[in-house]
Backbone as JSON Lines, residues from 0, in Angstrom:
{"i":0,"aa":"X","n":[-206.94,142.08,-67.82],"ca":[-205.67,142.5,-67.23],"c":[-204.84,141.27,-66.82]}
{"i":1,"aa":"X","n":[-205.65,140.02,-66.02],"ca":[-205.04,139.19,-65.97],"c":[-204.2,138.02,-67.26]}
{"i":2,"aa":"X","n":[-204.7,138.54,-68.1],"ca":[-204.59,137.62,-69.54],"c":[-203.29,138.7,-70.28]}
{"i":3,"aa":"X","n":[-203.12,139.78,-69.53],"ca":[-202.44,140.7,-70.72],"c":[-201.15,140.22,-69.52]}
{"i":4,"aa":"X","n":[-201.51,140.35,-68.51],"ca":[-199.82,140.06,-67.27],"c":[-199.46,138.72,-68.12]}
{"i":5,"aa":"X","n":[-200.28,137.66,-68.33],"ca":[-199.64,136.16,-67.94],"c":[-199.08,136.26,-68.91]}
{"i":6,"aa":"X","n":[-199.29,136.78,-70.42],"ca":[-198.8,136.72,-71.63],"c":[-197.69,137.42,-71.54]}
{"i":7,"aa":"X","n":[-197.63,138.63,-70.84],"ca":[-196.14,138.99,-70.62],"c":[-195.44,138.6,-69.57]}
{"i":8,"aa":"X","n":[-195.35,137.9,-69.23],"ca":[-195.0,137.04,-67.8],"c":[-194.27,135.92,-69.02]}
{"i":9,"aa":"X","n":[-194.97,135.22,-69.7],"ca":[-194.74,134.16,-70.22],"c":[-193.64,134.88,-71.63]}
{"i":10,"aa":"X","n":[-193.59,135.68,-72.1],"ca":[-192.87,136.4,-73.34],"c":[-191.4,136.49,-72.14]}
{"i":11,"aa":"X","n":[-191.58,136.6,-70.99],"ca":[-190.27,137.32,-70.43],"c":[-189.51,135.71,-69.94]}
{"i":12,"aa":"X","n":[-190.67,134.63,-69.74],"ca":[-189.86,133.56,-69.32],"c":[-189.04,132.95,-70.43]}
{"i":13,"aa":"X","n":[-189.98,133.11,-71.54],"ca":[-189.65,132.71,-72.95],"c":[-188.13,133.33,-73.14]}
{"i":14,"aa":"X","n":[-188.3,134.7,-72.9],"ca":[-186.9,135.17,-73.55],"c":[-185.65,134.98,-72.48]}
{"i":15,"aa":"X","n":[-185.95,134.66,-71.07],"ca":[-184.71,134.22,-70.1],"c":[-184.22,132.68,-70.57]}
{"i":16,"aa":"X","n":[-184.76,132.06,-71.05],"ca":[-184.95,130.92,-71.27],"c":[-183.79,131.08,-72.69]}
{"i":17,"aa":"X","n":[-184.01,131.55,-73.56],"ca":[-183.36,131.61,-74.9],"c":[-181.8,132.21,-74.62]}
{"i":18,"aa":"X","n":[-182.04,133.44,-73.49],"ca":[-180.45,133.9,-73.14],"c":[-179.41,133.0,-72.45]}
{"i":19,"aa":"X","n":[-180.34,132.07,-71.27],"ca":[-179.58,131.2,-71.32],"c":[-179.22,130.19,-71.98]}
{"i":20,"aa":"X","n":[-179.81,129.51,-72.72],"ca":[-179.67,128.4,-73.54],"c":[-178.18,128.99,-74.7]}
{"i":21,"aa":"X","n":[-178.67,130.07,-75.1],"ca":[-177.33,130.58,-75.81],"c":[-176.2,130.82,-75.47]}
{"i":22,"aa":"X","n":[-176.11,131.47,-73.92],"ca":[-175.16,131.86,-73.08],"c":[-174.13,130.1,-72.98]}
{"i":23,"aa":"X","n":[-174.52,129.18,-72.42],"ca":[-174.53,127.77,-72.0],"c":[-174.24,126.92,-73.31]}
{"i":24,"aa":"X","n":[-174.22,127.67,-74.5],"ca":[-173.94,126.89,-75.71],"c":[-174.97,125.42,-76.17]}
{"i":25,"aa":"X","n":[-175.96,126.01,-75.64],"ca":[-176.98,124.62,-75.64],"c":[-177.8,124.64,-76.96]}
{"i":26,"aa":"X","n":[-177.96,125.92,-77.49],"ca":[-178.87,125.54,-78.45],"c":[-178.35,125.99,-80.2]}
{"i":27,"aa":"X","n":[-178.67,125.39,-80.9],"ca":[-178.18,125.37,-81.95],"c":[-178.27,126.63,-82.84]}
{"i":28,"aa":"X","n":[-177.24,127.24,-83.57],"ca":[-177.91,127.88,-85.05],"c":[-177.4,127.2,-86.41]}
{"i":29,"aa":"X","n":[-178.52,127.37,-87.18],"ca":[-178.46,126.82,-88.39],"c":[-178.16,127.95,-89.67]}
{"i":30,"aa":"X","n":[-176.44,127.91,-89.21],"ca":[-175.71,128.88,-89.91],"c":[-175.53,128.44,-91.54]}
{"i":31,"aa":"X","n":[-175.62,129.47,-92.73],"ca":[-175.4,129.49,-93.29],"c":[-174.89,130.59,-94.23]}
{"i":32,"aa":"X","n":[-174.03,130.64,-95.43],"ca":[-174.08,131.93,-95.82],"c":[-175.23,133.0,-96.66]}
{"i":33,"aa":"X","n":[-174.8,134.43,-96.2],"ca":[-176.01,135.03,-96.07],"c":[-175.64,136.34,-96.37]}
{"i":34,"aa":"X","n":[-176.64,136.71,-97.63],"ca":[-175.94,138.3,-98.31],"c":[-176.74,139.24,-96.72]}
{"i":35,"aa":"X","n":[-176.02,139.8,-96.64],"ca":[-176.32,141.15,-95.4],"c":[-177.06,142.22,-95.67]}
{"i":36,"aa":"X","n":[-177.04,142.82,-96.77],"ca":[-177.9,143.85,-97.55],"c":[-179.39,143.39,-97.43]}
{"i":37,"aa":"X","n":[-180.12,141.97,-98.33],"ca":[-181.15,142.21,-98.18],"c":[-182.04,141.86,-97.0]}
{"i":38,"aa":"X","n":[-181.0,141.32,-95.58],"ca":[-181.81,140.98,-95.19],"c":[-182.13,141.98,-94.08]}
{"i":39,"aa":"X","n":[-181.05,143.11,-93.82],"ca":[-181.33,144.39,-93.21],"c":[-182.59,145.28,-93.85]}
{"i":40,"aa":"X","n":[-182.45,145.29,-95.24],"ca":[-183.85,145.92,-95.82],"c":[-185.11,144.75,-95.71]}
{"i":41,"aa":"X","n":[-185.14,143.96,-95.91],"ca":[-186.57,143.08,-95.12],"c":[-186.62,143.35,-93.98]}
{"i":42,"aa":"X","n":[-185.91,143.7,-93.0],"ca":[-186.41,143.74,-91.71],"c":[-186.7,145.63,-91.56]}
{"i":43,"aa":"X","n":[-185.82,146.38,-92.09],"ca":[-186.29,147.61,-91.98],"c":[-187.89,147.83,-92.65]}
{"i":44,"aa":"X","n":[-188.3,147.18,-93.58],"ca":[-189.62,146.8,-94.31],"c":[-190.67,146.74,-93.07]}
{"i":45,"aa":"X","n":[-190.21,145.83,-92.46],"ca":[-190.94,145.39,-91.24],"c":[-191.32,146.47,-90.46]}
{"i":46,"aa":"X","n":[-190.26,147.34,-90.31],"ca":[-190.73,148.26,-89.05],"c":[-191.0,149.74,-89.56]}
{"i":47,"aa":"X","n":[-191.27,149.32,-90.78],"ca":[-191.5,150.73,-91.88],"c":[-192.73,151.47,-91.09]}
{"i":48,"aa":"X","n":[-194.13,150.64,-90.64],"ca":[-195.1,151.55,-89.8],"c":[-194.86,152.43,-88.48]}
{"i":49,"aa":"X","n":[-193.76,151.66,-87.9],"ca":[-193.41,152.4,-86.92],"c":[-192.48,153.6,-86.91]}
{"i":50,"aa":"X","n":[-191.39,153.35,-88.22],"ca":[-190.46,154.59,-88.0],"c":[-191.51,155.6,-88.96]}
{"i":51,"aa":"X","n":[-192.53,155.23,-89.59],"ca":[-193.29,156.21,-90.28],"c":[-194.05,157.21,-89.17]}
{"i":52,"aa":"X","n":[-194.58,156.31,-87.99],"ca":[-195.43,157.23,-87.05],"c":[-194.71,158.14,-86.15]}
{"i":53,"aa":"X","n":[-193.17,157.87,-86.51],"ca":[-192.56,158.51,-85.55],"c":[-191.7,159.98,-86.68]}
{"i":54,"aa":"X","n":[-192.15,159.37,-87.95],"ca":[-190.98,160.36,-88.77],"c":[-189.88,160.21,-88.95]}
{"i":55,"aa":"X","n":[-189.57,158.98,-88.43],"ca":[-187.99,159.04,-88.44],"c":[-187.64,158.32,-89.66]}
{"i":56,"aa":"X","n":[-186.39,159.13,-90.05],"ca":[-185.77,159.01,-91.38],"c":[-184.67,157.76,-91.19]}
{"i":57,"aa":"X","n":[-184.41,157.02,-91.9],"ca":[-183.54,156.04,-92.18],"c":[-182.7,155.69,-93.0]}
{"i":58,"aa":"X","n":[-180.99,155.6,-92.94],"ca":[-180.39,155.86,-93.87],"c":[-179.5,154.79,-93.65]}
{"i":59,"aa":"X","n":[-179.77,153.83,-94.89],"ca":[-179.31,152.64,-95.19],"c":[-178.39,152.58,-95.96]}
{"i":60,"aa":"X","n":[-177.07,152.57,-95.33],"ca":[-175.88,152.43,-96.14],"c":[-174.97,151.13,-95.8]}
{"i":61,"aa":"X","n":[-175.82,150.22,-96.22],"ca":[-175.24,148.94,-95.9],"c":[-174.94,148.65,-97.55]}
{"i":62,"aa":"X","n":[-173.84,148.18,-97.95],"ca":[-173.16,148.05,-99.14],"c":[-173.53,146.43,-99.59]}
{"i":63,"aa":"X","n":[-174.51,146.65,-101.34],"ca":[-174.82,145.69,-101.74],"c":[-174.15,144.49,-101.87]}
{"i":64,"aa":"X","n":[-172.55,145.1,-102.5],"ca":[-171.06,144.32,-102.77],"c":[-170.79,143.79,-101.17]}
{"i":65,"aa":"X","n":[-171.46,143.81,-100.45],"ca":[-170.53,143.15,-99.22],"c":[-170.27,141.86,-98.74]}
{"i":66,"aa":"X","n":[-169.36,141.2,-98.78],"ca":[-169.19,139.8,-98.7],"c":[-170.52,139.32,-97.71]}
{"i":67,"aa":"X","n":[-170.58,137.92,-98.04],"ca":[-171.56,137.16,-97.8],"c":[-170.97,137.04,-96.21]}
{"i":68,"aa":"X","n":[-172.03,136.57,-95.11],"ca":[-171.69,136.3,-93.45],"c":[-172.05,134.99,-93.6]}
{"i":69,"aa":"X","n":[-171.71,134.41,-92.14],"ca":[-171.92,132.87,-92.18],"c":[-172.76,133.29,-90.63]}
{"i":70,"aa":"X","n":[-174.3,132.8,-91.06],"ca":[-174.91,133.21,-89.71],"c":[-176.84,132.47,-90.12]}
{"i":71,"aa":"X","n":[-177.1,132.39,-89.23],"ca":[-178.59,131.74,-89.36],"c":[-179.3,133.18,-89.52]}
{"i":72,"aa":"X","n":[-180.36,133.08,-90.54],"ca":[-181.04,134.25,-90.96],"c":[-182.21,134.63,-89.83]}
{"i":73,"aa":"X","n":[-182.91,133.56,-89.3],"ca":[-183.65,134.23,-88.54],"c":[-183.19,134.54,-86.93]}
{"i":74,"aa":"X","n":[-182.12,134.27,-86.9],"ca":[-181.61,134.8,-85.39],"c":[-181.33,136.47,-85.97]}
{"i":75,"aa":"X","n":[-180.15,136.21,-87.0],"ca":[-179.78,137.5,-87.46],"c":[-180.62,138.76,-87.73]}
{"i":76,"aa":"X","n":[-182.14,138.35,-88.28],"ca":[-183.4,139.3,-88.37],"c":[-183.02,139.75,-86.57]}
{"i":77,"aa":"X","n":[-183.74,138.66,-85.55],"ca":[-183.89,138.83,-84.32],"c":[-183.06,139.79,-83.6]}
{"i":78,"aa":"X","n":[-181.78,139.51,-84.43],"ca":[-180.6,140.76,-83.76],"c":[-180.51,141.88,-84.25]}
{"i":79,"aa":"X","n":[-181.21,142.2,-85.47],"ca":[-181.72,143.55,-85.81],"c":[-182.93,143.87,-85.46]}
{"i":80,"aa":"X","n":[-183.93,143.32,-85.15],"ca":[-185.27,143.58,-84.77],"c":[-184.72,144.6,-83.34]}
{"i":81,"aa":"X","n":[-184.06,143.5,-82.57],"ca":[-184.22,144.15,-81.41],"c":[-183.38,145.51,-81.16]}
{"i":82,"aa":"X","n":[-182.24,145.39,-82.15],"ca":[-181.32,146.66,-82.39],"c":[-182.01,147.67,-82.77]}
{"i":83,"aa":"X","n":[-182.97,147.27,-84.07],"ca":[-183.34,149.06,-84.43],"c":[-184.9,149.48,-84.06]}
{"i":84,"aa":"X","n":[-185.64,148.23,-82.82],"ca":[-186.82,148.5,-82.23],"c":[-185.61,149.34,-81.02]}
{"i":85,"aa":"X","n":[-184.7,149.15,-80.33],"ca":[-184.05,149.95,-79.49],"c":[-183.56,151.3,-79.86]}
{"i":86,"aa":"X","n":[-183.02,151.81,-81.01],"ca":[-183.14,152.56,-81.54],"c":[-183.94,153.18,-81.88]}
{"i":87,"aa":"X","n":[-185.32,152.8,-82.19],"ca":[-186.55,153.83,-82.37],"c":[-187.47,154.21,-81.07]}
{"i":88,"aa":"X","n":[-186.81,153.06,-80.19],"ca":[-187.4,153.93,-78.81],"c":[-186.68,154.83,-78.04]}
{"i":89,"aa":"X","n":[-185.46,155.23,-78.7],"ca":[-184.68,156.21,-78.03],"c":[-184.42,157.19,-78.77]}
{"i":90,"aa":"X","n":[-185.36,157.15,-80.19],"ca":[-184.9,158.78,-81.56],"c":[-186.48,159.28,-80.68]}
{"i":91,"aa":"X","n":[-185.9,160.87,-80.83],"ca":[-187.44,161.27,-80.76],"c":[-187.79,161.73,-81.97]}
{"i":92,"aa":"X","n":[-188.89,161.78,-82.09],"ca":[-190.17,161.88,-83.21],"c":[-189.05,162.74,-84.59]}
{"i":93,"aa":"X","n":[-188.64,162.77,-85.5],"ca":[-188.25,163.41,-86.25],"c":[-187.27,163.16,-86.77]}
{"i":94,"aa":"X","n":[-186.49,162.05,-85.92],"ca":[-185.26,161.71,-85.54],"c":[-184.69,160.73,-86.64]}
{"i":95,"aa":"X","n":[-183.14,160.61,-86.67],"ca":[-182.7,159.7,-87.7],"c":[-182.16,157.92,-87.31]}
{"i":96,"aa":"X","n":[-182.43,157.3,-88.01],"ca":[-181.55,155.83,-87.4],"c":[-180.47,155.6,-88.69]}
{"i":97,"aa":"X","n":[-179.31,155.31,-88.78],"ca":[-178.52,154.68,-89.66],"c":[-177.87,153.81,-89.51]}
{"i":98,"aa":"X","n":[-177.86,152.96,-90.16],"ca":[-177.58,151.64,-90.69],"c":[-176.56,151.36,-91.66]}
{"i":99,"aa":"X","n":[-174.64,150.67,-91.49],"ca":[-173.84,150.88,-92.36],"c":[-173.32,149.04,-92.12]}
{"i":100,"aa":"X","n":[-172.14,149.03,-92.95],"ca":[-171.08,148.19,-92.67],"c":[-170.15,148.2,-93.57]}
{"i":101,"aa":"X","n":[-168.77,147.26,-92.76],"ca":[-168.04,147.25,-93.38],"c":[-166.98,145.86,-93.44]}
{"i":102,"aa":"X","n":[-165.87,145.22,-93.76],"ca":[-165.11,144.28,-94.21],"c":[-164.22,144.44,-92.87]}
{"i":103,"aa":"X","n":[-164.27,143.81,-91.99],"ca":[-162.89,144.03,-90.6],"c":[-162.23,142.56,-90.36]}
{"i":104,"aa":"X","n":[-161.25,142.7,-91.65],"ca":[-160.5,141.56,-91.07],"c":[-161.7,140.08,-92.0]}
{"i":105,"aa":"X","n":[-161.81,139.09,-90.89],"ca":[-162.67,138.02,-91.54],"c":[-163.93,138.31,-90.63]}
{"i":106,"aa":"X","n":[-164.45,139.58,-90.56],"ca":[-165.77,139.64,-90.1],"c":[-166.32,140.73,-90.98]}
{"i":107,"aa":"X","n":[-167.37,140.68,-90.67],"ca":[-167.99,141.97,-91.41],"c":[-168.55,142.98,-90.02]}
{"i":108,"aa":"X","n":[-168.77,143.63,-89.83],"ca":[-168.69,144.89,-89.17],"c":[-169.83,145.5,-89.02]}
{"i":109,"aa":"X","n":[-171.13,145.49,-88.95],"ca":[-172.97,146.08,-88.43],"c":[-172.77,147.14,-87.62]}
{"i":110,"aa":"X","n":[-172.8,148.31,-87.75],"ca":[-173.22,149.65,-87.18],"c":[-174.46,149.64,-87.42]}
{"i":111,"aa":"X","n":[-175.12,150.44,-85.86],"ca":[-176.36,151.09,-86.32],"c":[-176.52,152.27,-85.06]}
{"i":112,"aa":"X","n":[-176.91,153.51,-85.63],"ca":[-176.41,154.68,-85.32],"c":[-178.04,155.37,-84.69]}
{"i":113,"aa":"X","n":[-178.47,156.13,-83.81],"ca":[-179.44,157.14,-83.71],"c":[-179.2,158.24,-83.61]}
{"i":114,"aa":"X","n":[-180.45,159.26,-83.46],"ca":[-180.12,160.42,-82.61],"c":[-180.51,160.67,-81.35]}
{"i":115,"aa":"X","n":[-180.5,159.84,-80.87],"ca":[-181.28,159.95,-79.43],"c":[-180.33,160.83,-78.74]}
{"i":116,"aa":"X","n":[-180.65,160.3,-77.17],"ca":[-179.78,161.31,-76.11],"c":[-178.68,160.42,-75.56]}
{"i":117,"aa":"X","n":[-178.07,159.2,-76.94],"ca":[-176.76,158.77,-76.38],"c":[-176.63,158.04,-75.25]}
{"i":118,"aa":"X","n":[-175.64,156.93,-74.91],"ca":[-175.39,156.49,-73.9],"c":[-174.41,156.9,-73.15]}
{"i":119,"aa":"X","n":[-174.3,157.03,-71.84],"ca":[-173.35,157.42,-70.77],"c":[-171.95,156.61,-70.98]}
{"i":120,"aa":"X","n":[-170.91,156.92,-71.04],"ca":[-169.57,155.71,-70.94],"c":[-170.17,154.58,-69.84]}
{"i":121,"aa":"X","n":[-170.51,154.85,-68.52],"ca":[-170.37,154.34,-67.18],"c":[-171.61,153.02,-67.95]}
{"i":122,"aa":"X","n":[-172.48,153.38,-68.63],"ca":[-173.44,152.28,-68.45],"c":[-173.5,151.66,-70.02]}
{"i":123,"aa":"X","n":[-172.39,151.94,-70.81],"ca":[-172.2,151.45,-71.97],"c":[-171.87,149.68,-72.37]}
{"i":124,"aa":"X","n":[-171.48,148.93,-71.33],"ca":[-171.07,147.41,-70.99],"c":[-172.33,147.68,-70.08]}
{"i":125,"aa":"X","n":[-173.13,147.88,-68.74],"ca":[-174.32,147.1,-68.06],"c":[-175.27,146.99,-69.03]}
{"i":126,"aa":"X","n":[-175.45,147.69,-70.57],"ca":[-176.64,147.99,-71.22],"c":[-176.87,146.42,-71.43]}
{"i":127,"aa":"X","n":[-175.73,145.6,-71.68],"ca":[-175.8,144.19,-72.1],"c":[-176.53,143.41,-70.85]}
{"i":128,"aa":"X","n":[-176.62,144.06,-69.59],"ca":[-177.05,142.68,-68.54],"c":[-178.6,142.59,-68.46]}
{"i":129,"aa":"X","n":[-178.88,141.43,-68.0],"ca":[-180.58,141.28,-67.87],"c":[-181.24,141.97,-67.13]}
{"i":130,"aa":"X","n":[-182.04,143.08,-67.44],"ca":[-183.17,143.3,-67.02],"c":[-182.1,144.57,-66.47]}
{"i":131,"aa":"X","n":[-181.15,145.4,-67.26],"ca":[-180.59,146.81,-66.97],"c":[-181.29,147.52,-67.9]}
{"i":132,"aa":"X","n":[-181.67,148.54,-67.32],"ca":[-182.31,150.14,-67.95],"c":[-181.77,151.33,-67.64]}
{"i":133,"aa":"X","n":[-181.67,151.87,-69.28],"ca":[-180.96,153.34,-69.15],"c":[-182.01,153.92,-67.75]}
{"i":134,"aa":"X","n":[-183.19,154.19,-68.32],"ca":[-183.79,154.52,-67.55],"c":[-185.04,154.09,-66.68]}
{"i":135,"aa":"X","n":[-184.53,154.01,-65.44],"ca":[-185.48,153.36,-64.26],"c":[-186.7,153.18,-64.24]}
{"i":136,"aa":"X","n":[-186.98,154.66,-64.75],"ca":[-188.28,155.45,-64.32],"c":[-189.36,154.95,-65.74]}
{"i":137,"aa":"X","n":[-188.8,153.88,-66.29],"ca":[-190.21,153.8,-67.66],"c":[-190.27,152.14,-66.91]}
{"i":138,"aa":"X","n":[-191.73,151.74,-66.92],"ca":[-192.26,150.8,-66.46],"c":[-192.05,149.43,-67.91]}
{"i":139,"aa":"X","n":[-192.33,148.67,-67.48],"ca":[-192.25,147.67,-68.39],"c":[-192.32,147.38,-69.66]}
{"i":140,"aa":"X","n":[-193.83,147.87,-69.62],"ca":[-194.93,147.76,-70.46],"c":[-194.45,149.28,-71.67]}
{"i":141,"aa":"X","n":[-193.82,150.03,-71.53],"ca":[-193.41,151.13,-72.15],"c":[-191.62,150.89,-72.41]}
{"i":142,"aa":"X","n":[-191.13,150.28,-71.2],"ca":[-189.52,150.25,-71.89],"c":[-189.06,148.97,-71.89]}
{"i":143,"aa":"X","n":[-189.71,148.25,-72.22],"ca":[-189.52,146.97,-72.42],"c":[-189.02,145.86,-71.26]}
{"i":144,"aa":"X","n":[-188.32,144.72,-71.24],"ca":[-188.47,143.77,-70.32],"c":[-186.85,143.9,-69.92]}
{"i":145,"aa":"X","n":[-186.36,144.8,-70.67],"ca":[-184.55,144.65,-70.07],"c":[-183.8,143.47,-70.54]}
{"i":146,"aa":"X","n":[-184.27,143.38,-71.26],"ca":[-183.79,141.57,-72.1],"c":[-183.17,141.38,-73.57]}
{"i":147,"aa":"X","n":[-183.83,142.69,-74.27],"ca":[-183.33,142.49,-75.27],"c":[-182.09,142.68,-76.05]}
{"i":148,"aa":"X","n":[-181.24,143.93,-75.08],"ca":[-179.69,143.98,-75.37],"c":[-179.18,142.86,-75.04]}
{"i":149,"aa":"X","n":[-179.67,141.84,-73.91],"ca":[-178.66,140.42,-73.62],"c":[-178.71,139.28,-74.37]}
{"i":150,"aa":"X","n":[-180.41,139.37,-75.19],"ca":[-180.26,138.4,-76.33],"c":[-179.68,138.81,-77.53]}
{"i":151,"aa":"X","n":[-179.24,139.88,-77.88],"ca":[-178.73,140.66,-78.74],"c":[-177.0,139.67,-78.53]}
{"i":152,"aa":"X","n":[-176.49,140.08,-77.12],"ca":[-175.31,139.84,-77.11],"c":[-174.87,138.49,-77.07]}
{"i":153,"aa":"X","n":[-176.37,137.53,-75.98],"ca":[-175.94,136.24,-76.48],"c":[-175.93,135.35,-78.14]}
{"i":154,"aa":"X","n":[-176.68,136.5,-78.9],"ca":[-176.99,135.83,-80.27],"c":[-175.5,135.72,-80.69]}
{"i":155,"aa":"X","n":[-175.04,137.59,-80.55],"ca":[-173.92,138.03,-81.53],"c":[-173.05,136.55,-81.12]}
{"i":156,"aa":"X","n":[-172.44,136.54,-80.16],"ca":[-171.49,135.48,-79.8],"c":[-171.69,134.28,-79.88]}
{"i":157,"aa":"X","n":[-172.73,133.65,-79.75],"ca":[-173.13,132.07,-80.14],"c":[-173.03,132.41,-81.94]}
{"i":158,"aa":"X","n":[-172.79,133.1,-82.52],"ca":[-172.11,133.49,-83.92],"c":[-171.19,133.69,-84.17]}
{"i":159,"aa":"X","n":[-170.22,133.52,-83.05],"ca":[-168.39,133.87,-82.74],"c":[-168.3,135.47,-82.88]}
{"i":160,"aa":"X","n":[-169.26,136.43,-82.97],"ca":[-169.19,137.97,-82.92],"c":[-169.03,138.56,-81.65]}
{"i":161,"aa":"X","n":[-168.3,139.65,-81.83],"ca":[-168.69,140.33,-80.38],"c":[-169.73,142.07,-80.61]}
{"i":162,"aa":"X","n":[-170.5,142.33,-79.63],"ca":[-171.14,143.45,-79.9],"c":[-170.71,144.61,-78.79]}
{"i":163,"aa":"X","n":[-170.47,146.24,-79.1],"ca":[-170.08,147.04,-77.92],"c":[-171.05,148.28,-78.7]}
{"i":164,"aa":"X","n":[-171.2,149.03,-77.29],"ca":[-171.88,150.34,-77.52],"c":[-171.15,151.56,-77.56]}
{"i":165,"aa":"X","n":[-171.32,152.75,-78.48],"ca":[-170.44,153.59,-77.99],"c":[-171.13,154.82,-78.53]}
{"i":166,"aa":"X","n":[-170.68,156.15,-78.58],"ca":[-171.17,157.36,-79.31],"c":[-171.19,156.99,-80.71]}
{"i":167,"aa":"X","n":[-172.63,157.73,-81.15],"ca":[-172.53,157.95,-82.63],"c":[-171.63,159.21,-82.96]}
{"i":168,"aa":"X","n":[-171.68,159.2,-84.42],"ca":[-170.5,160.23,-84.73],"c":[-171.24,161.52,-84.57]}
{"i":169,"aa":"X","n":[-172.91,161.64,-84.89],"ca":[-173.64,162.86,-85.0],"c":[-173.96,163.0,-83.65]}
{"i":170,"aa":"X","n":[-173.59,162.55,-82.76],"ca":[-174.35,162.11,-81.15],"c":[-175.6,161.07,-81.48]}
{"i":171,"aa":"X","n":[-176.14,160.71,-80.2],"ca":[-177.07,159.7,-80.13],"c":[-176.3,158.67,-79.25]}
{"i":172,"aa":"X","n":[-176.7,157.02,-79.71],"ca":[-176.04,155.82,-79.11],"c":[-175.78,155.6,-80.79]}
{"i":173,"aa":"X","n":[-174.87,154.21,-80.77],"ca":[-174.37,153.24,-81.88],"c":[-173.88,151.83,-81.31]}
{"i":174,"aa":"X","n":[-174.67,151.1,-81.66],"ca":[-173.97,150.11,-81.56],"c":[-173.52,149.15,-83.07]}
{"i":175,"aa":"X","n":[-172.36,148.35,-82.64],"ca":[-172.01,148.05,-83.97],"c":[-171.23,146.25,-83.2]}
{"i":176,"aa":"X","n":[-171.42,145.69,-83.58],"ca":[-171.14,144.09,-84.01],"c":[-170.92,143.32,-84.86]}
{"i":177,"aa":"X","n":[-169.99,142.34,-84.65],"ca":[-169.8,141.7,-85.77],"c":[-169.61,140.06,-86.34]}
{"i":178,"aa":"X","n":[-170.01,139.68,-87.84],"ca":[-170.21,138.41,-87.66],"c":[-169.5,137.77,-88.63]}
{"i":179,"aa":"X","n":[-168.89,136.96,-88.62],"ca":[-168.16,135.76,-89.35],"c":[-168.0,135.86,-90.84]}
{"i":180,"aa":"X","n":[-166.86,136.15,-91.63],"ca":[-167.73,136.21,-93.43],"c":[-167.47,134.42,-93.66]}
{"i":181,"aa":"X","n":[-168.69,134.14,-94.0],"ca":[-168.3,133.02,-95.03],"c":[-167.03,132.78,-95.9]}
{"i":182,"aa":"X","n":[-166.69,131.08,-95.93],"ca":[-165.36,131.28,-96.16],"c":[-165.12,131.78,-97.7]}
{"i":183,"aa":"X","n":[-166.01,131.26,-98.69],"ca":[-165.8,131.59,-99.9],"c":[-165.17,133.31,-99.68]}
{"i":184,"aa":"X","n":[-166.64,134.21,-99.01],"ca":[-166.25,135.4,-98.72],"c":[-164.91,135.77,-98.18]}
{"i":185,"aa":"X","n":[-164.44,134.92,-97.51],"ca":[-162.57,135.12,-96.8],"c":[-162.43,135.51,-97.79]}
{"i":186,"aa":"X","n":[-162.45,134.62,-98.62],"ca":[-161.37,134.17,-99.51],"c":[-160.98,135.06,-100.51]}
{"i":187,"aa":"X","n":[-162.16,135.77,-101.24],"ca":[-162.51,136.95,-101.68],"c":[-161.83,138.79,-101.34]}
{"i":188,"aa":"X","n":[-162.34,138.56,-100.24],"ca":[-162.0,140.11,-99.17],"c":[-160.56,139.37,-98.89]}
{"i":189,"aa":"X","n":[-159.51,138.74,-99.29],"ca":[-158.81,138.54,-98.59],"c":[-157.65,139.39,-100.26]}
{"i":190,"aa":"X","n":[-158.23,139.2,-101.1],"ca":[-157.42,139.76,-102.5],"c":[-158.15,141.26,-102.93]}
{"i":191,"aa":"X","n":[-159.11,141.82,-101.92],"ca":[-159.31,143.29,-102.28],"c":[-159.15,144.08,-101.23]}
{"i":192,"aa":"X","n":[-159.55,144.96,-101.52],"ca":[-159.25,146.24,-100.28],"c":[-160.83,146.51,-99.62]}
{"i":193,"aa":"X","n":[-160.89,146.59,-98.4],"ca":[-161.8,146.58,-97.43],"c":[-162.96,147.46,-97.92]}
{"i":194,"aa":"X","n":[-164.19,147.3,-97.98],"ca":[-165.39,147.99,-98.2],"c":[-165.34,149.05,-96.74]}
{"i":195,"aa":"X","n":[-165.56,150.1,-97.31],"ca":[-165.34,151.16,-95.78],"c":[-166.97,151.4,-95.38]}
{"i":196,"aa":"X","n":[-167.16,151.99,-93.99],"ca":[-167.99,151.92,-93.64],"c":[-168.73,153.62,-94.25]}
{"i":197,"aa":"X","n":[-170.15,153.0,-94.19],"ca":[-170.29,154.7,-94.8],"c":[-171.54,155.25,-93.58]}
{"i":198,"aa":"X","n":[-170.65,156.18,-93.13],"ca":[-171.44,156.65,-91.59],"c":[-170.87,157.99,-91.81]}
């Protein structure tokens, strides 16, 4: 018991440690450009055992054609890890997660949608602060450390993105953020018409 606290003791210093360093502009990413498609399906790959034990269906409509982002790949995994591990702890068992984007301007645009029981307006901006929980009443060890929407938000923005929460269209929560296109990609999306989002 004592070996299972210190390790999560030490995972939670670890991750205050990273929010600030990002917050403070201290630590680096090693941005580059980066197709968006496959690296949302490698990471949904990843968590394929878990949305399997839960049933939940997943509907990936992130568009192959979508301009390239300018962003470091393994932060960017990190900011979906923690997006659609948040999402599968709030679908219940049966439940759907979706996954879209689209061309906004010189960013590209990351939705990701559940069916859960949705977020409140009132606590839609605290979801971002350290160590805020929808709900009070789940202990640590079951709802996690309260950390991971703020490294979420310090990632998006140490990427020049911003991230907000709001209703999905079927109900549930959605959050959607966005990140930089590479310039070649400007340059590109700047002589066609916008890839729409498919939600």
């Amino acid at each position: 018991m004592i070996a299972r606290e210190a390790a999560r003791l030490r995972r939670l210093v670890d991750q205050l440690r990273q929010v600030a360093l990002f917050e403070a502009s201290a630590q680096r990413l090693d941005v580059a450009p980066l197709e968006l498609a496959p690296v949302v399906a490698d990471t949904l790959e990843v968590l394929a055992p878990a949305l399997e034990r839960k049933h939940i269906m997943v509907i990936n409509d992130v568009p192959e054609e979508l301009p390239a982002v300018n962003a470091d790949s393994d932060r960017l995994i990190e900011i979906l890890l923690n997006l659609f591990d948040n999402a599968l702890r709030h679908t219940p068992d049966g439940g759907q997660i979706r996954v879209s984007a689209s061309v906004d301007g010189q960013f590209v645009r990351i939705y990701i949608s559940d069916t859960g029981a949705g977020i409140a307006p009132e606590d839609r901006d605290r979801i971002f602060d350290r160590f805020y929980r929808l709900d009070t009443s789940r202990s640590t060890e079951t709802g996690g450390s309260g950390l991971g929407l703020s490294i979420v938000r310090a990632l998006v923005e140490a990427h020049g993105g911003r991230i907000q929460a709001g209703a999905a269209p079927d109900g549930g929560a959605e959050f959607d953020f966005t990140l930089p296109m590479a310039a070649q990609s400007q340059r590109r999306a700047s002589s066609t018409v916008p890839v729409p989002a498919s939600r």
